[in-house]
N, C-alpha and C positions, 0 to 999 in steps of 0.2 A: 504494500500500500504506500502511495506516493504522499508528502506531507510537507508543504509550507509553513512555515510560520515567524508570523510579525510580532516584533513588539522592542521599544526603542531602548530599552534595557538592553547590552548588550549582553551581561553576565546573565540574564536569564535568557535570553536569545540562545546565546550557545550552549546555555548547560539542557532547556529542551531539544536544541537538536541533539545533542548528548544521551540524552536520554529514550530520546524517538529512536535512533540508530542503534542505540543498546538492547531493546524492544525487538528490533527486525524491518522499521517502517523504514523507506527512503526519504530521505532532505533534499527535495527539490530544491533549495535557497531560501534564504531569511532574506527580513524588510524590516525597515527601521522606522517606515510611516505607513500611511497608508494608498500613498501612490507608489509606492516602490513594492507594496504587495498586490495593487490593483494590478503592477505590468507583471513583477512573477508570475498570477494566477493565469492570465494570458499569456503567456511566454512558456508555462511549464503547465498547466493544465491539471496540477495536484487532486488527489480524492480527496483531501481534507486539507483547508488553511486554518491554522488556529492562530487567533487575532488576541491582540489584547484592546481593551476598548479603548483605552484614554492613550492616545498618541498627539503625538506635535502637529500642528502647529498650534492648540490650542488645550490639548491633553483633558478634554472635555467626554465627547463619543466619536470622536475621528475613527474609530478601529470600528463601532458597532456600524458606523454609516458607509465603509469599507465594506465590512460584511453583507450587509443590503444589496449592494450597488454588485457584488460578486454571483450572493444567492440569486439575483434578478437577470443578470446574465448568462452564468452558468450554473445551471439549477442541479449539476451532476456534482460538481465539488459543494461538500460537505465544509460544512460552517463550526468550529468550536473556537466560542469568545472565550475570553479569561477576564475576571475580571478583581480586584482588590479590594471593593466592597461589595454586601448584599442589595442589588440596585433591582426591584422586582419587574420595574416599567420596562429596564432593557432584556430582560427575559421574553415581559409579553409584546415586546417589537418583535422581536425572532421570533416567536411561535404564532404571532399575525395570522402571517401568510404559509400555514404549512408547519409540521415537526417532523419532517423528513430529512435527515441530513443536518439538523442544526444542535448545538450543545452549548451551555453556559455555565463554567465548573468558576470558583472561585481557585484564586492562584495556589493557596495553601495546598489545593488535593491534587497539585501538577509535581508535588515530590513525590507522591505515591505512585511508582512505576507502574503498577501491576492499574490502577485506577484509570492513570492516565492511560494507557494502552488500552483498556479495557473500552474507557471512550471514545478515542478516535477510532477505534474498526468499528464499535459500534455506529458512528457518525459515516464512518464510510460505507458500511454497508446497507445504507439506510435510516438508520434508526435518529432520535432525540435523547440527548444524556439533560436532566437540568441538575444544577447542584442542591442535594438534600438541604442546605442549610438556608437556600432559600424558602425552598417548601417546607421546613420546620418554621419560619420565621412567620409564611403567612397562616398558617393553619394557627400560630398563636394567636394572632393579632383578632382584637373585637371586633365583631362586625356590628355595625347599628342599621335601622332602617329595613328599609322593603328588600333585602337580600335573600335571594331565593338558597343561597349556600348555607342560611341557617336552619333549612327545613331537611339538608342532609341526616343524616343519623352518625355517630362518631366511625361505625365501622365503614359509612361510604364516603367519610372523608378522608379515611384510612388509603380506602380505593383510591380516590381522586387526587392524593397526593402521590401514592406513585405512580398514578398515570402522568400525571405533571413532568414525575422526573425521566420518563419514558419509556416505561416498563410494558410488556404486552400482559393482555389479559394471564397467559399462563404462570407468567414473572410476579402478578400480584399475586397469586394464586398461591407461588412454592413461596414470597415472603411474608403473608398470611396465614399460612397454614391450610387453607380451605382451598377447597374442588376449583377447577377453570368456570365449570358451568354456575358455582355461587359468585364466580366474580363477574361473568355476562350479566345474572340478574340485578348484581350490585351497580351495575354499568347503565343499566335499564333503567333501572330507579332512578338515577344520578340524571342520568338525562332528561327523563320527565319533569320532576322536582328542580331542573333550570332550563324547564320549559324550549326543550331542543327538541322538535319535532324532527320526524327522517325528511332531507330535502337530496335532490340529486344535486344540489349545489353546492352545499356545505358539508363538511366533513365535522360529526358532531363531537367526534372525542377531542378535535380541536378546537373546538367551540369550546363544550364544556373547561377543557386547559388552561384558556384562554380568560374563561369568566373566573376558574377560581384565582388566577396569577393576581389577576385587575383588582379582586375585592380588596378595595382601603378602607 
């Protein structure tokens, strides 16, 4: 699996490709902004660029608007942002439009080899990784008002949070303990209960992703 990646740190530039090539993944080239990873990802064509978000010139979201501007182009390379804090909004920019291909790990779990590698083939081969510790942070936080997430029950928020982090129905199933088909039904509920009717337009377990990331 081929792997770019940006971020204007050079010590942590080189010790992830350090560690991506220690994994087995190839280092297409690093980038130190995010035009210098917009021409890489054209240039080499990577299954996964992992960005960090706050790059130069203003070290704001230059790397998550990188990332956009790449997903919207080449919707084959796989998306994993990094980011230094718990930022919920640029989670639910990335999972917008799709949780195919994109992940959003906080920088702390890019030392854990086995984590990180775990994520990028999963991004490459398809899948959405989000970081646990964002989906711990919104599952605490109060909801007030007309919020259709307070009508979950705790075991379907149990659900909806590893769906969040991008788990398949079977994966909540073996970190649950309970059958794949109690976790359909749980999926089933989830959906009704935030009013996600079946459309051929919408993909609802990205809906659903999306409305619990949003709830403030």
């Amino acid at each position: 699996m081929r792997v770019a990646v940006a971020d204007d740190a050079v010590i942590l530039r080189e010790g992830l490709a350090r560690l991506l090539e220690e994994a087995g993944f190839e280092v297409v080239g690093l980038a130190s902004d995010a035009e210098e990873l917009y021409a890489l990802v054209e240039r080499s064509r990577p299954d996964v660029a992992i960005v960090d978000i706050r790059m130069p010139p203003t070290h704001t979201d230059e790397g998550l608007q990188a990332a956009k501007r790449i997903r919207a182009r080449w919707p084959e390379t796989g998306i994993l942002v990094l980011s230094q804090f718990v930022q919920a909004r640029y989670a639910v920019e990335l999972l917008a439009n799709g949780t195919e291909r994109v992940g959003y790990l906080l920088k702390d779990r890019v030392s854990d080899l086995d984590e990180l590698a775990t994520s990028v083939r999963r991004i490459g081969e398809g899948g959405s990784v989000l970081d646990p510790s964002v989906v711990a942070q919104l599952v605490g936080q109060r909801r007030k008002g007309d919020d259709p997430l307070e009508q979950l029950t705790e075991r379907e928020l149990e659900v909806l949070a590893l769906m969040a982090e991008g788990r398949s129905n079977k994966a909540v199933g073996q970190r649950l303990f309970i059958s794949e088909h109690t976790v359909e039904k749980h999926v089933k509920s989830i959906f009704g209960s935030l009013r996600l009717p079946p459309s051929p337009d919408d993909h609802r377990r990205v809906l659903a992703v999306v409305k619990f990331l949003d709830a403030q």
